[in-house]
Structures are given as C-alpha cells and as structure tokens.
N, C-alpha and C positions, 0 to 999 in steps of 0.2 A: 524229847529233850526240852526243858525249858531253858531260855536265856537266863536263867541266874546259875544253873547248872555251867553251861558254857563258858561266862564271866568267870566262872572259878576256879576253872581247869588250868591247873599250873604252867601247864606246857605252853599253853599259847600266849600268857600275860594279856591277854586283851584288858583294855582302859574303858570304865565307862564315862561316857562325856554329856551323857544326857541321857536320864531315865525312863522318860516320856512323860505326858500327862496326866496317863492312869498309876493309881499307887501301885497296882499289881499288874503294871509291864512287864516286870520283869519273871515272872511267874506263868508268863503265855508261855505255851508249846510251840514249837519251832515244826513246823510240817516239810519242808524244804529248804534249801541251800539256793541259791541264784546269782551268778557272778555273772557282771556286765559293766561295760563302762559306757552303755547306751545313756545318753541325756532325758530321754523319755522312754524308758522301758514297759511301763505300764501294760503293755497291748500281751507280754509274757508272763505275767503274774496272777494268780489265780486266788491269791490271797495265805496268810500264813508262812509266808516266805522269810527267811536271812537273807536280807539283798548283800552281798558283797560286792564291794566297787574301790579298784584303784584309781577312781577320782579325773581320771585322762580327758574324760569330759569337761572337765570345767577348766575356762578360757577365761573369764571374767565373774566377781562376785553374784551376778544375777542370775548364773545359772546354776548357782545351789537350791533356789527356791524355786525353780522352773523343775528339778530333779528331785529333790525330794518332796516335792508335792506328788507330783507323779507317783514317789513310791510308798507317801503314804497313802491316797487314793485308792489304791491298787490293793490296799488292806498285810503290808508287808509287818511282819513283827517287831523288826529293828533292821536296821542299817550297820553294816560294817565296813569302814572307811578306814583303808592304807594308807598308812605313812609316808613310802617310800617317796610318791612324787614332788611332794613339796617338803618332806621332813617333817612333818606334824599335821594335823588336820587344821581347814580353815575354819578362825572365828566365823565368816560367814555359813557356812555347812552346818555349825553349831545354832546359829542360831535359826535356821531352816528348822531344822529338827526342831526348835525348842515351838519353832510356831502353828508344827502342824503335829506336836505331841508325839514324835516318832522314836523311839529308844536309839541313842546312838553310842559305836562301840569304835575304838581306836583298834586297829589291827597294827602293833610295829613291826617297823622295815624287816626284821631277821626273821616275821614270821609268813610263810608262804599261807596263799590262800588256800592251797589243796590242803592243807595240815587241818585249816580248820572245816573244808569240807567234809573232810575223812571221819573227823570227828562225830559231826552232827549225822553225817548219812550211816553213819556207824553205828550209833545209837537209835538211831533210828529203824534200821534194818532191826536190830536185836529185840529192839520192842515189839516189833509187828510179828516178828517171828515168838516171839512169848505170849501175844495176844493171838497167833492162829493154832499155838500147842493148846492155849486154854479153852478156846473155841472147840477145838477138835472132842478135848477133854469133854465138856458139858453136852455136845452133839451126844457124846456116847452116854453118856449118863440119860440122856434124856430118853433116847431108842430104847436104851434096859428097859428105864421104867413102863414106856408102852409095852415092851417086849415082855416083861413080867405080870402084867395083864391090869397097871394103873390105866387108869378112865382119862378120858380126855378133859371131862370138870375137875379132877383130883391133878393133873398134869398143869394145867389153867392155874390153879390155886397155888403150886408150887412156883411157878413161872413169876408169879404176883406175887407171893413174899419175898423169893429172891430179888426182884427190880425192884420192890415198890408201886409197881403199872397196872393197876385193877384191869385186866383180861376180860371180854367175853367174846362168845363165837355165838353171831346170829347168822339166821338166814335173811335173802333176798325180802323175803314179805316179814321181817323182823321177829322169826320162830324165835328162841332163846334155848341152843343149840346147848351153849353152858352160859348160866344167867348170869354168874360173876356173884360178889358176896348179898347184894341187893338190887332187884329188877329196878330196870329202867323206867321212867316215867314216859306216858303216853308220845308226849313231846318231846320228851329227847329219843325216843327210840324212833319217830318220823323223822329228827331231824338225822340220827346217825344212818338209815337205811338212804333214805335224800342224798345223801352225799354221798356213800357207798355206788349208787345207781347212776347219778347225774356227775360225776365228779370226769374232768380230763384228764387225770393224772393218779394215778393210785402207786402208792398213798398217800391218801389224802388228811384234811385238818379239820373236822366240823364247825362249819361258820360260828361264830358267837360263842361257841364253847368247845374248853381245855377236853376233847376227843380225838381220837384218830383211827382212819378205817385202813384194814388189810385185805387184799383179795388173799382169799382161799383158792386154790388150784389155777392151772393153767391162765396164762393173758386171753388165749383165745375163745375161751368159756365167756356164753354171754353173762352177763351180770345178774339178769332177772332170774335166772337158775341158779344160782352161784352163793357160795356160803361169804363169810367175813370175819374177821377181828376185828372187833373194838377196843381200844386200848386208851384208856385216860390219861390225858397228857398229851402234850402237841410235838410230834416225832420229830419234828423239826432241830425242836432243841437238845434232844436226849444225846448222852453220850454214848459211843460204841459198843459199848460192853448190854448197853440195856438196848438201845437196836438191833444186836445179832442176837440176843435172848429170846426177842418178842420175835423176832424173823425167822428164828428155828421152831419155836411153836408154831406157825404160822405152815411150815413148811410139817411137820407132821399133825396139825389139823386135815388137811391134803391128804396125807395119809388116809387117817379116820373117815374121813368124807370117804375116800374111795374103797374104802371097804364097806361100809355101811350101802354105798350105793349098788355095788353088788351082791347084798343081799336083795334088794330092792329087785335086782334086775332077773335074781334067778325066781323068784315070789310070783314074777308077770307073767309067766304061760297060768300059773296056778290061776291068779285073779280075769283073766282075761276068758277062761274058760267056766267061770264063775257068771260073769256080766252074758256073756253069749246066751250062758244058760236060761238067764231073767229075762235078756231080749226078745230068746223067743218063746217065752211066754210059759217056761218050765221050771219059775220059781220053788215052787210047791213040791218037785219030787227029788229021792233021796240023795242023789248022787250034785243036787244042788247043794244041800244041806252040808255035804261032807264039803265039797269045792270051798263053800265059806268057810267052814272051820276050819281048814287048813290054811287060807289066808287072813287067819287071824281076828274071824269076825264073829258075833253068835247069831247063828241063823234063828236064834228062838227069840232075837231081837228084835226094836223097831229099826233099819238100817235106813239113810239117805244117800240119793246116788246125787251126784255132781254131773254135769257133762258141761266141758270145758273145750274152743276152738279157736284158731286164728281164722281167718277171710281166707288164708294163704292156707291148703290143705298141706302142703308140703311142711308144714313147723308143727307138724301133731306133735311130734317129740317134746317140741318145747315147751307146749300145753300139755300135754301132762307129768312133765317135770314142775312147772307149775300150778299145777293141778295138785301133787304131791306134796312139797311144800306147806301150799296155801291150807290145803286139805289137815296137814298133819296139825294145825293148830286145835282140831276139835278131836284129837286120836289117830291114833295108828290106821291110816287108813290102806285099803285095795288099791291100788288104779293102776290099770292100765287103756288098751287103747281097742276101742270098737267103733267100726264103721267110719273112718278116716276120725274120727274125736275122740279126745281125751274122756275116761268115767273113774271114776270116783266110788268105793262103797265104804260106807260109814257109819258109825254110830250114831244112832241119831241124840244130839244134846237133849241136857235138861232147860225145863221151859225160860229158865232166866239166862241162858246163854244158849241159842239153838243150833244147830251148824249151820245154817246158811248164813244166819248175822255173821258169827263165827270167820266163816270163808269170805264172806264179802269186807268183812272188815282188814281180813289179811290182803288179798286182793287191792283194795283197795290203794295200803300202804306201796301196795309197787307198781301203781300207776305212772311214776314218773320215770321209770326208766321203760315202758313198755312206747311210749309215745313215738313216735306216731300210730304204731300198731294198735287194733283193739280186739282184748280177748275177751270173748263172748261166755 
C-alpha cells in the first residue's frame, strides 16, 4: 500500500501536513503499521514503517524533535499524528517533520487508530497473498518446463527475458555450466568464482562490479565442489518478484545438478574398473578396451590420466569431485578413485590447448577457496 493510496481513502479523512523532502514520498510502500506513544521508539523499528502516535509523549515543544528524529532515523515512511490530545496537531511536530523530511499525516479525533491499522495490514495481507498465488503460479510453470524435457540453458534464458538479469550457472573452477548470452572475460570469471568461494555470506555482490553469486545445492556442500549462479545486477537492490524468479531457478538448478551427478555416480564402478585395469599393467587387452568405451572414452585414442589428492587421505571424495570439475573443462571425462587418489581419464587435447594446461588452469582458478588445504 502506498501513502498516497491511504491519504485517499475516504473513510478515514486523513490531513496531509507535510509531504516530506523527497517529491515521491508519498509513492513509498507502507511495509508496516507501528503504534506507540514511546518518545524514542527507534530501538522497534525496522524501517518502512507508519509510525502512528497519539502524541502522549510530548510534554514540552522540544520533544517533537527529540521524536521525530528518532522516527526518522529508524527509516519510518510517514508519521501519523492524533488529534485528539490537543485538538489539532502541534506547529512544533510540524515543523520536526519538515526538518528531518519526514511525511506527516493528521489522523482526526472521530477517527480511531485500529481503523486505520486495519486498513493498511489489510492490504497488505491481500497483496502478499497475490504475490504467493503468483509465485506458486510460475513455480509450476517453471517444473512443467523441466518436466517437459527444457534444458537448463533454455530454462536460464527464459528466467533472463522474463527479469531482465542475464543468468549463468558456473562451476567451482569457473566451468560455464550455461554460459549466458556471451562468455565471461578472463577477469570477470576470476572475479565472480573469488567471491563465490571466499565470500561470508551467500548471496553475495561481486566487488567492483554490478554481479551476483548464488549457491547451488545445500549450505552444507563445501564450495570448492559446488555449482553457482551468476546473475547481473546487485541483488541487493532488485525487487521481489525478480529475487524469487532468480531463487526458484536457483533452486531447480539443484535439481539438474543432482541429477546429472547421479549419472556421474552410477558411470564410477564402470571407470574405476577401467584405471585398475591400466594400473596393473593390462591396458592392452580386450576387456580394457571395452571398460573405456563404455565410460565414454576411445580406447583407440591418445588418453591422459590425472591423479589428484589431499595430505588428508580421508577427503579423496572431494579430490575427485574436484578432479571432475576441473577435469571436465578439457571433455567428458572418467574419474574415479584408485588407491586412496582421485584418477582422471581423458582425451588428451590438441597441441594449442593440452589438458594438463587445460586442468591446471581450472585448478588453479579455485585456489582461493581451497586455502589452507593443498591439492596435489
């Protein structure tokens, strides 16, 4: 509800006695109702508020501007000030308002404060309840569309015209999951993985530029393994409708991820029985040649192995989740886990991009959330 809304509502006659400073005061939304005749109520205000007050506080001129400082400080939207005590509101309270830019509104005596509470928490309730039918609405729209077999870059692209917010989902070592309508630059892709990795707080804002990271799956998921949203634009400012947009993508990226990684997961007896094969020294015969092909590789290739570890044998897992990853940026690769370490089988690149630069360069980019750990 905004205050010019309220101002207009016949039934309650409200008076305005001061606009505020800004030309579109009165065009703010009202988030809450607050009645109190506290002289410094501030410690209860959260900001967005209609402070209502029948004025009981004030004893002397000076504690109109000891009060409404307070309730503009506190980031309140207008001030509604009763009649009844004194029969009209005081020039002082007026000119409080006028000095700290605060919208102020005369409630008269015949009009009770619950009437106009009712009003505002009234429209208010109505709208949140219209905003979680429409929410609910696009939820399902969005499930069909995976559910009818849209891609998660076609679902990304959707998600981005409807907002506006150019979308992409990288990985941990900055794979480009869906790369959005134009790949990132070297630099911005360090910088949005940087902050994804190192960040206290998720979601986060990428320093220096209008970006912003999403985790992908669980809080408890460490990060180094861990997909993301990139979303242009600083979440901060965006309003509701395009933050539960981007947070419901977000939440069936989740999805996607977890399916995908169980394909990953059922593929690992196959590759694991593949590397055992090469380990002990029986690359060459047939039943190797088939293990490759079925995980996806050509045995009549040149392949490179990886072997990836922590110091700490007990985090093989998460060496070869990052193994995986880092791996995927040179192809589809094998890996699983032989002899407590992460392996890796792969195609081996062509001469101007090889896979080892390849992995070392992914690797590299997620150095900063691996620290103090070092994977070998």
């Amino acid at each position: 509800m905004l205050l010019r809304d309220l101002l207009a509502h016949p039934a309650l006659g409200l008076r305005l006695l001061h606009a505020g400073s800004d030309p579109g005061a009165l065009d703010q939304p009202v988030r809450w109702v607050y009645t109190t005749d506290l002289i410094d109520p501030a410690r209860y205000l959260s900001g967005g508020e209609l402070v209502i007050s029948g004025l009981v506080w004030r004893r002397k001129p000076a504690d109109s501007e000891r009060f409404v400082a307070a309730v503009a400080g506190a980031g309140a939207v207008a001030l509604a000030a009763g009649e009844a005590v004194f029969h009209g509101i005081p020039d002082d309270l007026v000119e409080a308002c006028s000095r700290h830019g605060l919208p102020l509104l005369a409630v008269p005596e015949e009009v009770s404060f619950a009437a106009v509470t009712e009003l505002v928490v009234g429209a208010l309730t109505a709208a949140r309840g219209d905003r979680l039918a429409h929410t609910l609405g696009r939820q399902r729209q969005l499930l069909s569309a995976v559910a009818g077999g849209l891609g998660l870059d076609e679902l990304a692209a959707e998600v981005s015209a409807a907002t506006g917010v150019v979308i992409r989902v990288l990985s941990a070592t900055g794979r480009a999951v869906v790369p959005g309508p134009t790949p990132l630059t070297a630099d911005e892709l360090d910088a949005v993985v940087t902050t994804f990795l190192t960040a206290e707080r998720l979601p986060a804002v990428v320093p220096g530029i209008e970006r912003s990271v999403f985790p992908v799956g669980p809080a408890s998921e460490q990060r180094v393994t861990s997909w993301f949203v990139a979303a242009d634009g600083d979440c901060t400012t965006w309003d509701a409708e395009i933050g539960d947009t981007v947070g419901e993508l977000v939440a069936i990226t989740a999805l996607d991820r977890a399916r995908r990684s169980e394909r990953l997961r059922l593929a690992r007896e196959i590759t694991e029985d593949a590397i055992a094969l090469i380990a002990s020294g029986s690359a060459n015969r047939p039943e190797t040649a088939v293990r490759l092909r079925q995980a996806g590789l050509d045995p009549e290739g040149s392949l490179v192995v990886a072997v990836a570890g922590f110091a700490d044998a007990d985090r093989v897992d998460t060496a070869r989740s990052v193994l995986v990853d880092a791996a995927s940026h040179a192809g589809p690769p094998a890996v699983g886990v032989h002899d407590g370490l992460a392996v890796a089988l792969l195609p081996a690149g062509p001469p101007d991009a090889p896979t080892d630069a390849v992995i070392g360069a992914a690797l590299r980019r997620l150095g900063p959330g691996l620290a103090p750990d070092r994977l070998t």
